[in-house]
MARKOLMAR-307857 format. One record per residue (C-alpha): x, y, z. Coordinates in steps of 0.5 Angstrom, whole numbers, plus 500, padded with zeros to 3 digits. Layout:
BEGIN
XYZ...
//
This chain:
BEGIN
483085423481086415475081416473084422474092418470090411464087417464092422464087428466088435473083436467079441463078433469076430472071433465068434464069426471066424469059428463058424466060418469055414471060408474066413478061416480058410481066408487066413491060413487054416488048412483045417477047420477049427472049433476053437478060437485062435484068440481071445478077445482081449488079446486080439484087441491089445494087438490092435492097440499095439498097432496103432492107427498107423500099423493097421493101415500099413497091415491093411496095405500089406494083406491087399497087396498080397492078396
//
């Protein structure tokens, strides 16, 4: 969600972006490069929603802070 935020992409560009981006990946957790995606589209954006406006920008707090 942060990544797709700071880039302003559509969950579909994303995903797309993160399977091709060794660093983006690295950025969250992976130890090894993946060629699949972790999530599908639609379940990356039911996540969001789940969220909320508010649980993303608690997420968003939490990620800067730790980082």
């Amino acid at each position: 969600t942060l990544l797709k935020h700071i880039y302003a992409l559509s969950d579909e560009h994303c995903i797309a972006r993160w399977v091709e981006n060794p660093y983006w990946q690295h950025f969250c957790g992976e130890q090894y490069f993946q060629h699949r995606p972790p999530i599908d589209s639609i379940t990356f954006g039911r996540f969001r929603r789940r969220l909320g406006e508010d649980g993303l920008k608690t997420l968003m707090k939490m990620t800067v802070r730790l980082g």
